[in-house]
C-alpha positions, 0 to 999 in steps of 0.5 A, spaced: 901 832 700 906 830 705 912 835 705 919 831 706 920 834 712 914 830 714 916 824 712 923 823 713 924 818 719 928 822 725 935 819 726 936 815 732 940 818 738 944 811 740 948 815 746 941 813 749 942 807 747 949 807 749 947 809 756 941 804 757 946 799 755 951 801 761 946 800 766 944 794 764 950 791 765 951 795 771 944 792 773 946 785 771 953 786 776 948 788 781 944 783 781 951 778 781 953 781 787 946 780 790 945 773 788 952 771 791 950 775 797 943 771 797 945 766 796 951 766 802 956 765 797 961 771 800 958 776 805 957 782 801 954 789 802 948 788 800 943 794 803 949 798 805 949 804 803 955 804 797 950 798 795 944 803 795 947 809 790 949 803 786 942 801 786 939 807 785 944 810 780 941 804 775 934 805 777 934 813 776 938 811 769 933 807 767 927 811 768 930 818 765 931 814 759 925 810 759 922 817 759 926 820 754 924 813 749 917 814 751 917 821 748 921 819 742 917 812 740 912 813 735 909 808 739 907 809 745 901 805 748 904 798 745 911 800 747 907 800 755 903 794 754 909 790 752 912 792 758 906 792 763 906 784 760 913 783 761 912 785 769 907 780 770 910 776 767 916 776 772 911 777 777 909 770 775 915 767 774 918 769 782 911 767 785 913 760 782 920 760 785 918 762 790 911 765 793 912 767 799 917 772 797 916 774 789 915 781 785 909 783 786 911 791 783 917 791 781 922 796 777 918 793 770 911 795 773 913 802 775 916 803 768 909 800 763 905 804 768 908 810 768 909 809 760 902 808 760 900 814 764 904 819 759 901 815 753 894 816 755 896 824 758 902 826 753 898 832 751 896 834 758 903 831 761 907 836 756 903 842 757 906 842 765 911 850 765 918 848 767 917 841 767 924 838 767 924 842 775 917 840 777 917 833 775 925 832 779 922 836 784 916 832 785 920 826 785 925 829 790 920 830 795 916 824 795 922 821 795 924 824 802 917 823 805 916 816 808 909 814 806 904 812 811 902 804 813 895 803 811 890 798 813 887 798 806 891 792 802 892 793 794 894 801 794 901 798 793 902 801 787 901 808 789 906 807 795 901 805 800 903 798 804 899 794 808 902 791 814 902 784 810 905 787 803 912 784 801 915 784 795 922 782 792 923 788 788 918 794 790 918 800 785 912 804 786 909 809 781 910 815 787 915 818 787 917 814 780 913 816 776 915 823 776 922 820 774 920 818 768 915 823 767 923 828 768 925 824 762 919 825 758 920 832 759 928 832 757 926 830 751 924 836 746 932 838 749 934 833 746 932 833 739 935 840 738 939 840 730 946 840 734 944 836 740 941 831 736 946 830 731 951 829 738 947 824 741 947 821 734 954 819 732 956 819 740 956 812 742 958 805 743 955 799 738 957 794 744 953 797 749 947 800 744 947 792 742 945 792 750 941 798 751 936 796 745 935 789 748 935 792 754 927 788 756 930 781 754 936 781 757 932 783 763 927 778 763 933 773 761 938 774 766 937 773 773 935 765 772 941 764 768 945 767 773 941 764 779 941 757 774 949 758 774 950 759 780 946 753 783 949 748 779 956 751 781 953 750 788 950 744 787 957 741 784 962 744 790 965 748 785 964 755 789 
């Protein structure tokens, strides 16, 4: 017979949720300077190297906390699988919008498969000794290792072009993978009675709105700013 310890739902620890949610408007700020920039609006710094930790800044956010929610989910292959559609499903979309220059594996594909790699090796994944320090040292030396241009098309995924790959969001799973996999590993840590307890009254309800639609409002929010911004065009307004 199931104890009550057992049986009883964990709380949630919204300071997650609180975090996620600051980086998604932190994203869409982001992606607001970029659309101006692109769209030849004002000449801002896009690709310097204050807009790169910017950029860099959200991404790492999102994937350690990725992790940590992959850790914490009950449901670990649905939640990839969902996530592993939504980015195909951008890859569709930008490739309608534009198919010389659209997402071919992007932040959403980094993030599914990397879901779907702990899903599937999680018992292995959570026997690695010190994990937090071996997976964000592994993520660090990736990151500074420049990969190789290959001759084999399709390795993309792994870090490896060819000469005649472009995407306009490219997220491979190396070095990434390992920073969600830090994520994963910081979770046990977190769910400790005083920690836990911590996390859980501490946050912010606005931004824990964002951060639990985090995936929708990512889908959603660069064509309505893109279709904001041509039609203000489109009038001479800006």
């Amino acid at each position: 017979m199931p104890t009550k310890k057992s049986t009883e739902k964990k709380p949630r620890l919204n300071f997650i949720d609180t975090l996620r949610g600051f980086s998604v408007i932190s994203m869409i700020f982001y992606h607001l300077c970029f659309d101006i920039y692109d769209f030849g609006i004002y000449p801002l710094g896009i690709g310097t190297l204050p807009f790169e930790a910017w950029r860099m800044s959200i991404v790492t956010v999102f994937l350690t906390l990725s992790g940590i929610s992959q850790n914490l989910s009950r449901s670990r292959l649905r939640r990839a699988l969902i996530t592993i559609g939504a980015a195909y499903l951008v890859t569709a979309a930008t490739y309608l919008f534009d198919p010389h220059m659209y997402v071919v594996f992007g932040v959403l594909h980094c993030l599914g498969f990397s879901a779907l790699i702990y899903a599937v090796f999680k018992k292995y994944i959570d026997r690695v000794p010190f994990a937090p320090f071996v997976f964000m040292a592994a993520f660090i030396v990736l990151l500074i290792i420049k990969f190789p241009t290959v001759s084999v098309p399709h390795l993309y995924a792994f870090g490896l072009c060819d000469a005649a790959f472009t995407s306009s969001d490219y997220y491979p799973l190396l070095p990434n993978v390992f920073l969600f996999l830090f994520g994963t590993s910081l979770t046990p840590h977190l769910t400790g009675e005083k920690t836990s307890a911590f996390l859980t009254r501490t946050h912010v309800r606005p931004l824990d709105f964002a951060g639990r639609h985090a995936l929708i409002i990512y889908l959603l929010h660069q064509p309505v700013m893109v279709g904001i911004i041509t039609v203000l065009l489109d009038k001479g307004i800006i």
